[in-house]
Each structure stands twice: as structure tokens, then as C-alpha cells.
C-alpha positions in Angstrom: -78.7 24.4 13.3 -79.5 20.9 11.5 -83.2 20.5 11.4 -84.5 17.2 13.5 -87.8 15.7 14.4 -88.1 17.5 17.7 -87.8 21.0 16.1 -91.0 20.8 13.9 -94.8 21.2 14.6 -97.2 18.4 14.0 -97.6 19.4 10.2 -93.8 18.9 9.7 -92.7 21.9 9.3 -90.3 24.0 11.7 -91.6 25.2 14.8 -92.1 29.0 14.3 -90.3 29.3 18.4 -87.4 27.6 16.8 -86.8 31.1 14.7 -87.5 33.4 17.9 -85.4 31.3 19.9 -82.6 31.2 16.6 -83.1 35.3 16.2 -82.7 36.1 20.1 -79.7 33.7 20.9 -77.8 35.6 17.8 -78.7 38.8 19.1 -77.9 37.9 22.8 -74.4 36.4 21.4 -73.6 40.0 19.4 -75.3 41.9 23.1 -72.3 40.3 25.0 -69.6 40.9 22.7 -70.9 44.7 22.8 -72.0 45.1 26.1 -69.6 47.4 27.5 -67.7 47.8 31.1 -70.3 48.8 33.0 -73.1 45.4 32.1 -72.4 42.2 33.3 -74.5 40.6 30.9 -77.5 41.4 28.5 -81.2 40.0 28.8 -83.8 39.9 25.8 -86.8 42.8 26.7 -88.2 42.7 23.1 -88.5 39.5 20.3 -90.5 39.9 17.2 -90.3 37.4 14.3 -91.7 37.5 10.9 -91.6 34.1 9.7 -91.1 33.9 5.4 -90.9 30.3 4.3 -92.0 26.9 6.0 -88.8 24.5 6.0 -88.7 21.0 7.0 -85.3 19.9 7.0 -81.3 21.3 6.0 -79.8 23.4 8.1 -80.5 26.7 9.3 -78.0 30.1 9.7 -78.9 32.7 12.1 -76.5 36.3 11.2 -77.7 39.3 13.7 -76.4 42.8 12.6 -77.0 45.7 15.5 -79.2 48.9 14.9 -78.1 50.3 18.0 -75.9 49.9 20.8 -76.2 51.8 23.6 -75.3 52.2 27.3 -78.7 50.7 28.4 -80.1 49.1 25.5 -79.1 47.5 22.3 -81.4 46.9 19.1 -80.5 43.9 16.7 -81.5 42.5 13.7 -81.5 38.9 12.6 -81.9 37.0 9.4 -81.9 33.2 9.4 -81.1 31.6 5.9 -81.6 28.0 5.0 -78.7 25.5 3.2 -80.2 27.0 -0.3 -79.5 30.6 0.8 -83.5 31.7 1.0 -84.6 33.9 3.7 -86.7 31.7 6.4 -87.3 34.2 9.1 -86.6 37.7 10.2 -86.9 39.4 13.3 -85.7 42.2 15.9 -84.4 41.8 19.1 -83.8 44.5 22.0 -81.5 43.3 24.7 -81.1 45.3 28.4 -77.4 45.8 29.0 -77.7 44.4 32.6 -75.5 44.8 35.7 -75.9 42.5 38.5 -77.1 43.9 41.8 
């Protein structure tokens, strides 16, 4: 993601719900791809972010990794990396493997 106005706090620095919202689309992109037969789709029940560095522009790289996959539950981990290659943020995510009703 390239950095723009709209994705920073008033000090100028990258909104800190820009890296949650980063770390749990990755996740929720590696949830469907592993979801199995039985889930339709997989919803976010858990988000926690550490956030490492302040950034204020470049662009941003999001790679989630799972823990666990499971019939119910899944368990990923995210890194996001700015255009230098430095850690920005970290953070866990556990989806709900979810079937429709």
C-alpha cells in the first residue's frame, strides 16, 4: 500500500488502524485460501498489533504466515515491512472458519 494523506494521524505519521486493518486483510486473504470444504468464508474473532516504527510515507508490504489451521479456527501471523525493508508493525490474527446458515 502507497502511503497518502488520508492514511496518517494528525502528527503525520501512519494511522496505527492502518496496520490492524493491513495485518487482518493478509490474514483473512491466507483464511480463504485455507478454509476448507466445509466454511464458506472466514471472519476476524481476534486482532492484536504491536506497532515498531512511525512511517510517514513509501509504501507498505503486509506478508501473513499461519500458526494454525484448523477445522474451526485459524491463527496468523503478519509482518508489515516498509520500501527500506524495516519492520513497521507486527501482529496476530485468529479468523473463524465460517459456514453460512
Amino acid at each position: 500500500m502507497e502511503i497518502d494523506t488520508h492514511h496518517k494521524q494528525p502528527f503525520g505519521l501512519v494511522h496505527g488502524g492502518i496496520n490492524a486493518v493491513l495485518i487482518e486483510t493478509a490474514a483473512s486473504l491466507g483464511g480463504m485460501l485455507n478454509k476448507g470444504p466445509d466454511s464458506d468464508y472466514v471472519v476476524g474473532i481476534d486482532l492484536q498489533v504491536n506497532h515498531l516504527k512511525g512511517i510517514s510515507e513509501g509504501i507498505l508490504t503486509t506478508i501473513a504466515l499461519p500458526n494454525h489451521v484448523g477445522n474451526t479456527t485459524q491463527v496468523w501471523e503478519a509482518t508489515i515491512f516498509n520500501d527500506k525493508n524495516e519492520k513497521i508493525a507486527v501482529g496476530r490474527c485468529t479468523l473463524l472458519n465460517h459456514k453460512k446458515s
